[in-house]
C-alpha positions in Angstrom: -5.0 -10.0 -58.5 -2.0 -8.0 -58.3 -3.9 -5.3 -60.2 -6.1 -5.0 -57.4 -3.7 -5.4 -54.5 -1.9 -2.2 -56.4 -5.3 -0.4 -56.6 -6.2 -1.4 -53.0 -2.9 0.1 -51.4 -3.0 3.4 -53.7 -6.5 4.0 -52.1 -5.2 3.5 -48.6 -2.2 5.8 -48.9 -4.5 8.5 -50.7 -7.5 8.1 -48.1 -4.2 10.0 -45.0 -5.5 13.5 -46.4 -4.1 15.1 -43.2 -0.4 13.7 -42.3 0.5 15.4 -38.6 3.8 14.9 -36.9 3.7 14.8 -33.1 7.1 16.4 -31.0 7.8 15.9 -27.4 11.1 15.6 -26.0 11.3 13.2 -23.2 11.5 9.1 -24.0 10.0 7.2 -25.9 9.7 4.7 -22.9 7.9 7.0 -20.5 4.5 7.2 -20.3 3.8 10.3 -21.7 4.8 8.5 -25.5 2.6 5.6 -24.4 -0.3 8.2 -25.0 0.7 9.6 -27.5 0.7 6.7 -29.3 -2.9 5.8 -28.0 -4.2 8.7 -29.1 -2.7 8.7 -32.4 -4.1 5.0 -32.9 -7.5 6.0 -32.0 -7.8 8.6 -34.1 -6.2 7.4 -37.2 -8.9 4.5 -36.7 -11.7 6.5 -36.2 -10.9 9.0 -39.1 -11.1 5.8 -41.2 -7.1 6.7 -42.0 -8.2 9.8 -43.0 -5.8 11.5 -40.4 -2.3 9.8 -40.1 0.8 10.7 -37.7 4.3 10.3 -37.3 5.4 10.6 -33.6 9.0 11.9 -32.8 10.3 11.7 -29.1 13.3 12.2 -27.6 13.9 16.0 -29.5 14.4 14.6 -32.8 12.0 17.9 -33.7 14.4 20.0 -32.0 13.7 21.4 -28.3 10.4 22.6 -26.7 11.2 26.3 -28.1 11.7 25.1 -31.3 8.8 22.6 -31.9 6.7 25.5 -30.3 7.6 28.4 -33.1 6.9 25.3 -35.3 3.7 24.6 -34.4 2.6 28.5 -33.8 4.5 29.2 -37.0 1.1 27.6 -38.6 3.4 23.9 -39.4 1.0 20.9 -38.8 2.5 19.4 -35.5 0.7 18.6 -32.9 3.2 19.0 -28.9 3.0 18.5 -25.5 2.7 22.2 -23.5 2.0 22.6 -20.0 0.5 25.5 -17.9 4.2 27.1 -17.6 4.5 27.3 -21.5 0.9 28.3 -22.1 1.3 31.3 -19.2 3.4 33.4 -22.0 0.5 34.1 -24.0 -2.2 34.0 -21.0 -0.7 34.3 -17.9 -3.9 32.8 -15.5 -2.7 29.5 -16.6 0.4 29.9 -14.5 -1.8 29.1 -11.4 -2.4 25.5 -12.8 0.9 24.7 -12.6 1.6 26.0 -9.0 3.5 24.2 -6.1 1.3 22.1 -3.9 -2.0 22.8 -5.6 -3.8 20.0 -5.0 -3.6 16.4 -2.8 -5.2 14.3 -5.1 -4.4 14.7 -8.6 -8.0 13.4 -9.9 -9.0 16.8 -8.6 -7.6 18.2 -11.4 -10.1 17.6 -13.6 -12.7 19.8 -11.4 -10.2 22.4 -13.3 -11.1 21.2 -16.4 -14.3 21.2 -16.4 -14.7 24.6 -14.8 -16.0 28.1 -16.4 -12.2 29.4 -15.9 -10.7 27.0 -18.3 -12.7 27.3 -20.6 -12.3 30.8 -20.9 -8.7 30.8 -20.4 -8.7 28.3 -23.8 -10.8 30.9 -25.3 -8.3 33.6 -24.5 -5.3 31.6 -25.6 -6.8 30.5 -28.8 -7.4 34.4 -29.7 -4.2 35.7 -28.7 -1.9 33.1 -29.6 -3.1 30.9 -32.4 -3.0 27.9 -29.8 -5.4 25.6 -29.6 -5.4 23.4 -26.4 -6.6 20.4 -27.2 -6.2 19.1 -23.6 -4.5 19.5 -20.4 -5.6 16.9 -18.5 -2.4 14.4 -18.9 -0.6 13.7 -15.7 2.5 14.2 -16.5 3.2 13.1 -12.8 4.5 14.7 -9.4 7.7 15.9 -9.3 10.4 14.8 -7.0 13.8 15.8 -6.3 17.0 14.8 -7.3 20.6 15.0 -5.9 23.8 13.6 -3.9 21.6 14.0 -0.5 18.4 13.2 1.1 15.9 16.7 1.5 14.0 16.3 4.2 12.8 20.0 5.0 13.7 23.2 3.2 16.4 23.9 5.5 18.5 21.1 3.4 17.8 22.6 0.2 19.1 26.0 1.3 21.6 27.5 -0.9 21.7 24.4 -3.8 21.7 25.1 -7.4 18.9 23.4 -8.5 17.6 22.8 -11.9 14.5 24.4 -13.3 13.2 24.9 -16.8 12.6 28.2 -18.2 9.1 28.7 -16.2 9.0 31.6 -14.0 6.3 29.6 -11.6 9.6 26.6 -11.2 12.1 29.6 -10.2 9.9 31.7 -8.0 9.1 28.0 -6.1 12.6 26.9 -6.0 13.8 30.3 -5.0 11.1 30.3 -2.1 12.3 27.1 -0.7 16.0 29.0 -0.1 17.1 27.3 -3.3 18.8 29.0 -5.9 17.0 28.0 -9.0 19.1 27.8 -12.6 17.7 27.2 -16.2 18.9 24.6 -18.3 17.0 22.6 -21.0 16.3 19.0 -20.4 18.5 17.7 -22.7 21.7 19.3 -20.5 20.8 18.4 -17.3 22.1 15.0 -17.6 25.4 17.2 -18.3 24.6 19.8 -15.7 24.5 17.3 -12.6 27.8 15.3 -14.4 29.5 18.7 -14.4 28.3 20.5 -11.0 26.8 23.1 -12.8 23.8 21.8 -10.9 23.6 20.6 -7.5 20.1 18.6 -7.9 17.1 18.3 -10.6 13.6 17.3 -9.9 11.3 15.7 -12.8 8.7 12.7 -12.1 10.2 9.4 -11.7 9.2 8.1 -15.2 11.5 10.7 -16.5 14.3 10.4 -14.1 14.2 7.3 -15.1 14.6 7.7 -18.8 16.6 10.9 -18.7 19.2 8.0 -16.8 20.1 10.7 -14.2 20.5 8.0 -11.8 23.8 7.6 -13.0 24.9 10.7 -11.9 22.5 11.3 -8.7 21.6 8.5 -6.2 19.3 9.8 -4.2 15.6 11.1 -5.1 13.6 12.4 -2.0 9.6 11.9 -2.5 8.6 15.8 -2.1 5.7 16.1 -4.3 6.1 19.9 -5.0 4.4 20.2 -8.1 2.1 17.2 -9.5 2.2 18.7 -12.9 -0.4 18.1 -15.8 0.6 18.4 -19.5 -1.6 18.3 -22.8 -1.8 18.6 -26.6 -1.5 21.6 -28.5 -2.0 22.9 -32.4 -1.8 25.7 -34.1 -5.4 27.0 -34.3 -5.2 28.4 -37.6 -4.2 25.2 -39.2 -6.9 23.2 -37.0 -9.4 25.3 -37.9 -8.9 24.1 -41.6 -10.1 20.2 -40.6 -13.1 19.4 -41.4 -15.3 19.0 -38.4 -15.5 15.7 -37.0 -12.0 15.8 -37.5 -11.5 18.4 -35.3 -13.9 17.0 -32.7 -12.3 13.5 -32.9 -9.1 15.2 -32.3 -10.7 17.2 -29.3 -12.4 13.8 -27.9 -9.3 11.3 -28.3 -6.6 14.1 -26.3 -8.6 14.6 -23.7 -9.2 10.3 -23.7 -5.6 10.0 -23.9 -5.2 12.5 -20.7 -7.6 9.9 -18.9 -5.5 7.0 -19.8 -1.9 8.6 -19.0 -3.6 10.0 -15.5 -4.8 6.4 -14.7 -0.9 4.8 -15.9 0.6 7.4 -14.1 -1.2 6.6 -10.5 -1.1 2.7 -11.0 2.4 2.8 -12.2 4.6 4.9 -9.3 5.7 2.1 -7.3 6.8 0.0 -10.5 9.1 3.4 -11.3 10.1 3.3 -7.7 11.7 -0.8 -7.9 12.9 0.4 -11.6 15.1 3.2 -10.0 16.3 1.2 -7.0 17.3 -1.1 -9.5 19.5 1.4 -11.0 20.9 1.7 -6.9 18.7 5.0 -6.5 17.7 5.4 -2.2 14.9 7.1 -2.0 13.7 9.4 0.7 10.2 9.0 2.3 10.6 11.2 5.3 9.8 14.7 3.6 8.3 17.5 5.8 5.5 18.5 3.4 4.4 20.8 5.7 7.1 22.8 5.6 7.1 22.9 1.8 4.1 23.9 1.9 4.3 27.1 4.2 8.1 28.3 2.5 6.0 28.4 -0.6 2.5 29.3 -0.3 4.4 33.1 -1.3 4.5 32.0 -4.4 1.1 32.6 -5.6 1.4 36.6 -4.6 4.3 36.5 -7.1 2.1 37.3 -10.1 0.7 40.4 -10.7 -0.2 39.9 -14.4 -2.6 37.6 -13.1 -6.4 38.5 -12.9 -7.0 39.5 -9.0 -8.8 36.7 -7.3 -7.7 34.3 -9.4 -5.9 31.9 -6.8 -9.0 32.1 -4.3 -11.0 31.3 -7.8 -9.3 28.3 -8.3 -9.3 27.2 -4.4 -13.0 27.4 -4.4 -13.2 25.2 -7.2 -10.9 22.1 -5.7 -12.2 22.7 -2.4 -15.8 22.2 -3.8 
């Protein structure tokens, strides 16, 4: 018996031919983990094992830059990218990730479905080595962060506010009259301590998890980017899977983008009690309107991108 237990567990551990380590750098409580862990249980089931992961949040890879030359360096990681990130190596993506693009966030997957995309993957998986495996994960919409209530863009006029390295978050910030500075995630929490930074914006899931309520009380419900993430690879190494392989990997991303989307619009007002909790006030009376107009400019602040392209993507959510 103990013969064939040993027999039975060598089979198991030689049937993971392909052992991939996922990176991301928020929490491992927000929701963006929860998919990634759905998606890696799906597919190590319906690979038969074949395909196994090991899933590092919180940075332990090292920071979005890093985990990206990683992963493009041929290494076989599978990250979360978003349309600012993918813009480097085909800028039309930028548009996706633009400030009040949509109402409803379910419209994004008119998007995905579109002609454009799929030519823009097409692009990015012959200029890059990237394969986008999806981009329909709703990372969520961002709000804003600080010591005061922003109502209009009058009150954010003149505050150092923190943005990633993503030219489409400092021409938006820097539209609204605020004066946009780049730090990494893992220093904002540092930034706000230390004034470096007067405010931060990031969905509520990872205000929450970053703990930047400790050192900023009050979030204002602005909206200004409801911003979608997804799964990338390097294509070189993807292209070495066998076939179903790389269609189950396809097919369980995008799934997972379903599921985060539908946890991310059931679960805001859940994130709302969990940050008043933490004695965060939020402010409801935002003058969207007026976001809107101070940064409709943005989208004229990108001439690498193929002429029409906003009006393309209009007609496409306005269908």
């Amino acid at each position: 018996m103990a013969a064939l237990f040993a027999a039975s567990a060598s089979a198991t551990a030689l049937a993971a031919d392909y052992e991939i380590r996922i990176g991301h750098v928020t929490s491992d409580k927000e929701p963006v983990h929860q998919a990634i862990e759905q998606f890696s249980k799906n597919v190590e089931e319906m690979t038969d094992g074949r395909v196994t992961f090991q899933i590092f949040p919180n940075a332990q890879l090292g920071s979005n830059p890093e985990v990206y030359e990683q992963m493009r360096a041929g290494a076989p990681i599978i990250t979360v990218s978003d349309p600012g990130y993918l813009s480097d190596f085909v800028a039309d993506f930028g548009v996706l990730g633009g400030p009040y693009l949509m109402e409803d966030p379910r419209d994004f997957s008119k998007l995905i479905a579109s002609d454009l995309y799929a030519d823009m993957k097409d692009s990015l998986r012959a200029e890059s080595d990237i394969e986008l495996l999806s981009l329909n994960w709703l990372f969520g919409s961002r709000h804003m962060l600080s010591d005061k209530a922003i109502s209009n863009p009058e009150d954010i006029a003149g505050m150092t506010f923190r943005t990633p390295p993503n030219a489409m978050w400092v021409e938006t910030f820097d539209a609204m009259g605020a004066r946009p500075t780049q730090l990494a995630w893992a220093e904002v929490y540092s930034g706000l301590s230390a004034g470096v930074v007067e405010g931060a914006e990031a969905p509520l899931p990872s205000l929450y998890g970053a703990k930047l309520y400790e050192v900023k009380k009050t979030i204002s419900l602005t909206g200004h980017f409801k911003g979608f993430t997804g799964l990338v690879i390097n294509s070189g190494y993807f292209s070495t899977l066998p076939e179903d392989i790389q269609k189950i990997l396809s097919e369980q991303a995008i799934a997972a983008g379903e599921f985060m989307t539908d946890l991310m619009l059931t679960s805001e007002e859940e994130w709302i009690e969990k940050l008043e909790a933490e004695g965060v006030t939020f402010n409801r009376d935002v003058d969207v309107a007026a976001f809107q107009e101070k940064t409709a400019e943005v989208y004229t602040k990108f001439p690498d991108w193929t002429p029409g392209l906003y009006d393309e993507v209009r007609a496409i959510l306005d269908n």
